[in-house]
BALOBA-1460 file (C-alpha; in Angstrom, 3 decimals):
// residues 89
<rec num="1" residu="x" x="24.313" y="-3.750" z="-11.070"/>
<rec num="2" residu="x" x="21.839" y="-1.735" z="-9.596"/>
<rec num="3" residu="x" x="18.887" y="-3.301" z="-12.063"/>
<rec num="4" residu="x" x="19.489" y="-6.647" z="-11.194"/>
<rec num="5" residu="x" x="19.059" y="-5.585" z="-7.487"/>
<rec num="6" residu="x" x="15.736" y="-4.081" z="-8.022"/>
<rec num="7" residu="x" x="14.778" y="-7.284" z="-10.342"/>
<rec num="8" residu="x" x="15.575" y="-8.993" z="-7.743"/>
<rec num="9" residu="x" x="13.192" y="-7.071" z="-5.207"/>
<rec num="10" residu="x" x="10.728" y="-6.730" z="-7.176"/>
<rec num="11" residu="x" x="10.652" y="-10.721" z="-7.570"/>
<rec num="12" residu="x" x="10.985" y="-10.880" z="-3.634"/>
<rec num="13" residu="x" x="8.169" y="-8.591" z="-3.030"/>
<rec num="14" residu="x" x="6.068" y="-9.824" z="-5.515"/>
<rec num="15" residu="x" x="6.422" y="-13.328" z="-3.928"/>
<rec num="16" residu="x" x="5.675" y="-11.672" z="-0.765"/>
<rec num="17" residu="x" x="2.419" y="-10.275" z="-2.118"/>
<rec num="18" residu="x" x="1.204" y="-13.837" z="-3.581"/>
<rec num="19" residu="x" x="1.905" y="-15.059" z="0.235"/>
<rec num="20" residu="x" x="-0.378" y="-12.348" z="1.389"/>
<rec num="21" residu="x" x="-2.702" y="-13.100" z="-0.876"/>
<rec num="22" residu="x" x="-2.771" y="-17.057" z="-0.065"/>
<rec num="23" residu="x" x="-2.802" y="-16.055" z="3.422"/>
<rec num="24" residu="x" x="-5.994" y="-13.393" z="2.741"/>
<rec num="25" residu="x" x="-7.779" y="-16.444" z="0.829"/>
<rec num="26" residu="x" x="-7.506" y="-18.776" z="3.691"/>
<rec num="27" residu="x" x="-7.249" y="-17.624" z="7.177"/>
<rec num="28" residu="x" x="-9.624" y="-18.516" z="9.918"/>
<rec num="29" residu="x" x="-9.162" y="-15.427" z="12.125"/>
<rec num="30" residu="x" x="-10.519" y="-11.986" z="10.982"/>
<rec num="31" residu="x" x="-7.260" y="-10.395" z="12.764"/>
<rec num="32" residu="x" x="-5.244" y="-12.675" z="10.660"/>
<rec num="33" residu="x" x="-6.973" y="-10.945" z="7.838"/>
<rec num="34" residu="x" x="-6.554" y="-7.509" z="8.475"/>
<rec num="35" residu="x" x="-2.374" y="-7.777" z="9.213"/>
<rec num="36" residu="x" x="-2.136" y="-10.241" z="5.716"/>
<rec num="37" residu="x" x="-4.068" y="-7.090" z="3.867"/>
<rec num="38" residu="x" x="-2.287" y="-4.133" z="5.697"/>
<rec num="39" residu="x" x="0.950" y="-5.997" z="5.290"/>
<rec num="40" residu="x" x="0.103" y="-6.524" z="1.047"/>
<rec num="41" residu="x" x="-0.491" y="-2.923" z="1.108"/>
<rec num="42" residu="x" x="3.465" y="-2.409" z="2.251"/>
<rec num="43" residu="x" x="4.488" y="-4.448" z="-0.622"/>
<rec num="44" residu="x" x="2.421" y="-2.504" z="-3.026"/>
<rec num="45" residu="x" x="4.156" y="1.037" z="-1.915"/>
<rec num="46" residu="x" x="7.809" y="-1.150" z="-2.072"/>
<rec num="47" residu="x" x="6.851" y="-2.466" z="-5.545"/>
<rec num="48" residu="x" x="5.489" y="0.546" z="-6.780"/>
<rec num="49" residu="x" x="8.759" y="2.720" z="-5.498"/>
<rec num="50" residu="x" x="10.984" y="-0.498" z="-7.091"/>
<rec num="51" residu="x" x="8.829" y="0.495" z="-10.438"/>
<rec num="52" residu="x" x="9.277" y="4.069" z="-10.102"/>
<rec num="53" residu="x" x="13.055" y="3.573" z="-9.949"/>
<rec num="54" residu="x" x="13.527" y="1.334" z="-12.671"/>
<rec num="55" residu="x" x="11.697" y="3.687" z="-14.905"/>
<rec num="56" residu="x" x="12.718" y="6.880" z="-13.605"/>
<rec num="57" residu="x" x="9.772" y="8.799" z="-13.284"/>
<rec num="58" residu="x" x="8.443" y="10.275" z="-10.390"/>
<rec num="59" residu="x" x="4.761" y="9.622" z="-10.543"/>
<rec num="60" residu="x" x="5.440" y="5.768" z="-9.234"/>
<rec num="61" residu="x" x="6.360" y="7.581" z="-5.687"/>
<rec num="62" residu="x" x="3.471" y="10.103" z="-5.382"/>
<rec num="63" residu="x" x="1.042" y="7.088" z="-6.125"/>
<rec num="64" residu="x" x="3.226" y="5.297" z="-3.702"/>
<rec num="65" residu="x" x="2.485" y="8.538" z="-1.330"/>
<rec num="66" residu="x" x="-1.642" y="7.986" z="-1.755"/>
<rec num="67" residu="x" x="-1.531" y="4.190" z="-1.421"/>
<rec num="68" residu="x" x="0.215" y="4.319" z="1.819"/>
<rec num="69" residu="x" x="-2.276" y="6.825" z="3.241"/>
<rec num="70" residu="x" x="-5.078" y="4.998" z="2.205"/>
<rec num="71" residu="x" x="-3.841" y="1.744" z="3.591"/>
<rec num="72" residu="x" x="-3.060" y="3.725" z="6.729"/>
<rec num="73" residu="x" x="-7.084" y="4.815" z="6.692"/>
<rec num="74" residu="x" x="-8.234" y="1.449" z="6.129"/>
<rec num="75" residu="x" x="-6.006" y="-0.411" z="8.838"/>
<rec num="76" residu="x" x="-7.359" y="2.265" z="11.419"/>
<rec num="77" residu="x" x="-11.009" y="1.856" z="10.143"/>
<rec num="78" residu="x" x="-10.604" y="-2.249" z="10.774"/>
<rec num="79" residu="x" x="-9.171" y="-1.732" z="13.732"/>
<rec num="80" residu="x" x="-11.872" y="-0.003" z="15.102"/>
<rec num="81" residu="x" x="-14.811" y="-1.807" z="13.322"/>
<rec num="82" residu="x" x="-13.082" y="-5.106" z="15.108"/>
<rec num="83" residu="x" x="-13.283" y="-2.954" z="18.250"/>
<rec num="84" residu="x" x="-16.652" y="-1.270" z="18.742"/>
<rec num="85" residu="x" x="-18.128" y="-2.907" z="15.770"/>
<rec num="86" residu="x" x="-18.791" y="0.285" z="14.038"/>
<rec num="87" residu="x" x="-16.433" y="2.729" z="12.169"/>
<rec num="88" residu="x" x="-18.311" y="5.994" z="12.440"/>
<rec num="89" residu="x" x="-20.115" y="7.473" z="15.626"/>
């Protein structure tokens, strides 16, 4: 039972990610942007986790770990370039 649940995630975030990616490709707003590309990066960590689980291994969850830190980097860095307009002082 539990494998059709994560198929069935997996399918639902995967979806998810093609919206993001439509809505990367084609909004007007830079803002619009930035939440469309730090939202994909959620559904990376959920389908890399959903991976991790369906193949039992634990090296799904520590890239999980690094992608969510990264994402957390870049949404900060954005956020400040739309700011100030720079990302270092």
């Amino acid at each position: 039972m539990i494998d059709y649940a994560t198929y069935f995630a997996s399918a639902c975030f995967g979806a998810a990610f093609l919206m993001n990616m439509w809505k990367i490709a084609t909004a007007d707003a830079m803002s619009d942007r930035v939440l469309a590309l730090d939202t994909m990066v959620i559904n990376v960590i959920a389908l890399l986790v959903l991976h991790g689980l369906m193949l039992s291994t634990e090296i799904y969850f520590e890239a999980a770990l690094i992608i969510a830190m990264l994402g957390f980097v870049s949404t900060v860095a954005y956020a400040r370039f739309m700011l100030r307009g720079n990302i270092i002082e």
